[in-house]
N, C-alpha and C positions, 0 to 999 in steps of 0.2 A: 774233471771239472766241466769240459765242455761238454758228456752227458746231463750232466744235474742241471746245466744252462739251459740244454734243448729242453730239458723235462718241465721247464719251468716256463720255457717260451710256449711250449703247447697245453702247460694246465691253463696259463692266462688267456691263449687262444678257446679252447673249448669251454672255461668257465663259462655258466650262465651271467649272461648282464643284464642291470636293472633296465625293467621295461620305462621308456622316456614316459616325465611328467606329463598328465594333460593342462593344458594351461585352463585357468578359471580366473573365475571374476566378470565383474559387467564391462570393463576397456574388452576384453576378449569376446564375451556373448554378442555385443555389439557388432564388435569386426567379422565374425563369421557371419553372423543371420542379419545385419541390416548394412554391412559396408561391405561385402567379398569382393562384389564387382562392379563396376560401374553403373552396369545397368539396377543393382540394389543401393545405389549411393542415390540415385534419379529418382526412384522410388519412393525414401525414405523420403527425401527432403519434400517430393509432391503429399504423400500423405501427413507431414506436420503441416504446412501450408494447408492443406484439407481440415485441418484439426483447429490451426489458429482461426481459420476461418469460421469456421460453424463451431465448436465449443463456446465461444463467448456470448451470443445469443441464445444458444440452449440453456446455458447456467442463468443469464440472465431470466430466460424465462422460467424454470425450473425452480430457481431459488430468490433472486433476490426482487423478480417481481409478483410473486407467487403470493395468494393469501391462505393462511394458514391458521387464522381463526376465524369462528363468524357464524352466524348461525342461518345463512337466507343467500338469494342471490344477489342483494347489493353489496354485500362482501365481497363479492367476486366477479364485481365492477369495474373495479379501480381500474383507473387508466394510466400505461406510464405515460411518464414525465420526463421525457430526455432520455439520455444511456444510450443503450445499445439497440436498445429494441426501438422498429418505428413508433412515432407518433398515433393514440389512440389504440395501441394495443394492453390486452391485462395478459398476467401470467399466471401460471397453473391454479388452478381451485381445488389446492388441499383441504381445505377446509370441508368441502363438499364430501371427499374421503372420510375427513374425520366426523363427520354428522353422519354418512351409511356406514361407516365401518362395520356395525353388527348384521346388519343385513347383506352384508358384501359376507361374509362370514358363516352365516346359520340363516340367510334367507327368514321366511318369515317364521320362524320355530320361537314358539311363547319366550318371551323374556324371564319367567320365573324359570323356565324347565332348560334354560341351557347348561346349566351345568354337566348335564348328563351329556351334551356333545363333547364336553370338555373334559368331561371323566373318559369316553372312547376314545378323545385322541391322545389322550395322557397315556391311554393303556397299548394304544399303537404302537406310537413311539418308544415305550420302555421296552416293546416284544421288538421291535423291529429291529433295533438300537443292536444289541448283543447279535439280533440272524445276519447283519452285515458286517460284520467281525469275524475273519475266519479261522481262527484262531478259539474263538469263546467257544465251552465247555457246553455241555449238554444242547447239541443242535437238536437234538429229536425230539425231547420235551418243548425247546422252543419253538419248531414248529408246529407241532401240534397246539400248544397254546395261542399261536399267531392266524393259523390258515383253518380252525377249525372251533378251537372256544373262543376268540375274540369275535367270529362271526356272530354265534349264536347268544353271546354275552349282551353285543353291540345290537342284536336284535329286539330284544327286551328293555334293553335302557333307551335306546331310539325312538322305537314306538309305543311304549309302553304294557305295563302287565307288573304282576305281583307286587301291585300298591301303587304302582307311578302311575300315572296318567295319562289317557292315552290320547299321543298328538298324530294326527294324518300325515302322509308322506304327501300331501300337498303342500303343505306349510313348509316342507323341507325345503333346503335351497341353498344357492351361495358355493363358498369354496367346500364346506360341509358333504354336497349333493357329489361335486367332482370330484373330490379324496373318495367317495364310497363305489362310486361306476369306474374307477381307475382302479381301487384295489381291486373289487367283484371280478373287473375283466381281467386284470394279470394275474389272481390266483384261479380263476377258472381258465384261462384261455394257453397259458401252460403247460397242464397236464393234458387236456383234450386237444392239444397242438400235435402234441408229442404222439397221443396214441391214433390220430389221423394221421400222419406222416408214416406212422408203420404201418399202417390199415393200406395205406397207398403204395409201399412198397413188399405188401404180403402176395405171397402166392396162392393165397386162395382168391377167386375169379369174382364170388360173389364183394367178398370184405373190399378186394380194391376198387371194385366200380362204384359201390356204395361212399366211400372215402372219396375218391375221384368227383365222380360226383356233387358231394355235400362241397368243396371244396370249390370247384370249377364255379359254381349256382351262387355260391355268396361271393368269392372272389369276384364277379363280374358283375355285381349290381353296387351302386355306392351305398353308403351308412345311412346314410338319411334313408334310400326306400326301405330297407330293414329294422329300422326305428319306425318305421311308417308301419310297416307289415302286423312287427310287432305291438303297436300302442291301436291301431285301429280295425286291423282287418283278422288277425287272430279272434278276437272275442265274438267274430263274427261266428265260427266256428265251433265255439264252444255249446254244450248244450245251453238249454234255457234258465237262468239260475246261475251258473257257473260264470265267476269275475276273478282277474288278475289284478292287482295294484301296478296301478301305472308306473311308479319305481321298478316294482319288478319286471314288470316287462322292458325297460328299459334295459334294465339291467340283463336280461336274458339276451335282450336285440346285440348290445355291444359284444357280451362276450363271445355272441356267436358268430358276431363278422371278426372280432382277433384271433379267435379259434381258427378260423381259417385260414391267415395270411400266418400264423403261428406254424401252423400245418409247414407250409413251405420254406419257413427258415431254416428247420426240422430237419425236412426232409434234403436241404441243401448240404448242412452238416454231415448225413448217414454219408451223401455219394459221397462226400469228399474223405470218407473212413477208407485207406486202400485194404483188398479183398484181402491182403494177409489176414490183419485181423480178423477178420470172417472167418477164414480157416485155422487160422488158430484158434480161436476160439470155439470151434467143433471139433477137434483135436484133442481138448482135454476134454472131449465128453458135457458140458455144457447145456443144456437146457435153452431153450431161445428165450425164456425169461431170465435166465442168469447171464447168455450173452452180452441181452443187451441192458439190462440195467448194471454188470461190474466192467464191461469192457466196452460196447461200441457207444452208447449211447453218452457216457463221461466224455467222451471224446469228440464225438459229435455237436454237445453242447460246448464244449468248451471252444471249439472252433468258430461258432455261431452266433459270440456273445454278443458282437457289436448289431448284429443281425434285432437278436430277441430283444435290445433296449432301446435300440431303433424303431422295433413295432410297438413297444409300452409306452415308449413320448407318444407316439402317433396317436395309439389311444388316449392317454392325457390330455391332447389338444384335440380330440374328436368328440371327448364329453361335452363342449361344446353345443354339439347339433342335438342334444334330447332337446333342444326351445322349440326343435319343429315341434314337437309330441304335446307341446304346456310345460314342460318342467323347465326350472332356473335354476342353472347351474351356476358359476360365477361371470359368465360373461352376463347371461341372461340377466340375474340380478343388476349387475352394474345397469344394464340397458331399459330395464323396467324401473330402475331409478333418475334413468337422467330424464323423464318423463314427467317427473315429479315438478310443476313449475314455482316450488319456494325455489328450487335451484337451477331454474332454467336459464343458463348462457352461454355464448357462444364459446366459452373456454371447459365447460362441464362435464360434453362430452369427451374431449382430448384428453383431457386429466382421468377419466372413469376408464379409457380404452388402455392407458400408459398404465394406471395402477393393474388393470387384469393383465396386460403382458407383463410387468413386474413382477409378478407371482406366478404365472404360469413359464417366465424363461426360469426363475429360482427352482421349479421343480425340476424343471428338465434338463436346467444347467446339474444340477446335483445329480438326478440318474447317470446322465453323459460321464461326469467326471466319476463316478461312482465303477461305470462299467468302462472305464480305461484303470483305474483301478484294480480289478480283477483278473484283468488282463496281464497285468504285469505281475499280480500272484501267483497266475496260473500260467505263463510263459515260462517252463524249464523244461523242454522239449529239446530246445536247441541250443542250450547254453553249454561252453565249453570250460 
């Protein structure tokens, strides 16, 4: 009897036991990340006191003394009357939003012909939609349809040809001009990242000084004088006759300076590959195109993601600077309309700068959250 006792005290000893519940719920989210310690209990309370304080004159201005119909600047006169806000102030001039909205949008691009901006972004977003799902079926067709005939599609419907009508990339503008310099440069800037980072770490003498080089020369000047280079001192160069459309050169200028700062995310990715793989992968006989597109370079990128969407907001919020060149992008627009004096006051410009940061943090907040993300699909390296 007192075998089958012991046998029985030691299966309950060495049985597995359930691994303890995590606790959940917001009582619990709370007491870890805003009560642990005292010094997070001083914290929080400063930052609601920070919050009670400034929240009620934002909303106030924001919303409830804000005009949001109207069609001129005396709509966007009023002055409050008591509340929150001092004496003789107005609040935001939505209205003035809602009178450029299409210009804030499609810049000056003809009123009858926008559709065809609104048919490319129709088409963007249906090719994009599925290439961000990693999971969705046929990746190779969709990128080919995304990165190579939605260009050439978008080129025709944009400027016209085979019956449309043809509108100047002067006219272009608005949020329109910055969706098209932000896609141009992250699908150019990329692949030419990618094969300057290997240029840089090749062993032939000529290929890495040339990489090094191109690399070191734009990394060290800012955007603007390469926007500069590109819109005015290029055509200097060209024979007598020969002209670029100032879109494109823009377009060239940007993707040549993320091309470079692309280079070095790149190339941060490859060191941090250790040589195993190196060697293993010349071990099985390998080819250096087959290295590094099946083994080092998956891995490289994968390491490097925060890096690569890091330098895509940058470029997002550096479309910006073509106004040195004459183009209007969406800041530009908003800024070449607050000029316009049916809407000149002193709340026009605040409200025109709030709406372009409203939409340009919505991009970049979505990239950010997009590439944490991928991160978390692609972290099973370490999981046990």
């Amino acid at each position: 009897m007192s075998v089958y006792k012991h046998a029985f005290v030691r299966s309950e000893m060495t049985a597995p036991r359930p691994a303890p519940q995590k606790a959940s719920g917001l009582s619990h989210w709370l007491r870890v990340n805003l009560l642990a310690t005292p010094k997070d209990v001083a914290l929080t309370v400063l930052a609601l006191a920070l919050l009670a304080y400034s929240l009620p004159p934002l909303i106030q201005w924001l919303f409830i003394d804000a005009t949001w119909v109207g069609d001129g600047r005396a709509a966007c006169t009023t002055i409050s009357q008591g509340g929150v806000l001092p004496e003789g102030t107005s609040g935001a001039c939505w209205a003035f939003i809602d009178a450029k909205f299409q210009q804030f949008i499609f810049g000056r691009y003809p009123a009858d012909e926008r559709w065809r901006v609104l048919l490319v972004m129709a088409m963007f977003a249906a090719l994009l939609a599925p290439m961000l799902m990693p999971k969705a079926p046929l990746k190779g067709w969709n990128a080919l349809a995304l990165f190579i005939i939605l260009p050439v599609v978008s080129f025709f419907l944009l400027g016209g040809g085979f019956g449309l009508a043809h509108v100047e990339t002067q006219l272009w503008g608005g949020l329109m001009v910055t969706l098209i310099l932000s896609y141009f440069g992250i699908v150019v800037s990329l692949p030419v990242g990618i094969v300057l980072a290997l240029g840089r770490r090749s062993n032939m003498p000529v290929i890495r000084m040339l990489c090094v080089g191109f690399i070191e020369i734009i990394r060290g000047v800012p955007l603007i004088t390469v926007l500069f280079m590109a819109s005015v001192m290029l055509p200097l160069f060209l024979p007598d006759g020969w002209t670029f459309d100032k879109l494109l050169r823009a377009l060239i200028g940007v993707s040549v300076f993320a091309s470079a700062y692309m280079a070095e995310v790149i190339r941060a990715g490859l060191q941090a590959i250790p040589k195993g793989q190196f060697e293993g992968a010349d071990s099985l006989g390998l080819s250096y195109g087959q290295k590094m597109r099946l083994i080092i370079l998956p891995q490289a990128i994968k390491l490097v993601i925060p890096g690569i969407v890091n330098t895509f907001i940058g470029l997002f919020k550096d479309t910006s600077l073509v106004s040195i060149i004459g183009m209007f992008d969406l800041l530009g627009i908003v800024n070449l309309n607050q000029a316009d004096p049916t809407w000149a006051t002193p709340v026009t410009p605040v409200t025109g700068y709030l709406f372009a940061g409203i939409v340009f943090w919505a991009f970049c907040f979505g990239m950010s959250r997009y590439s944490q993300f991928m991160e978390r699909h692609l972290d099973t390296g370490h999981k046990h």
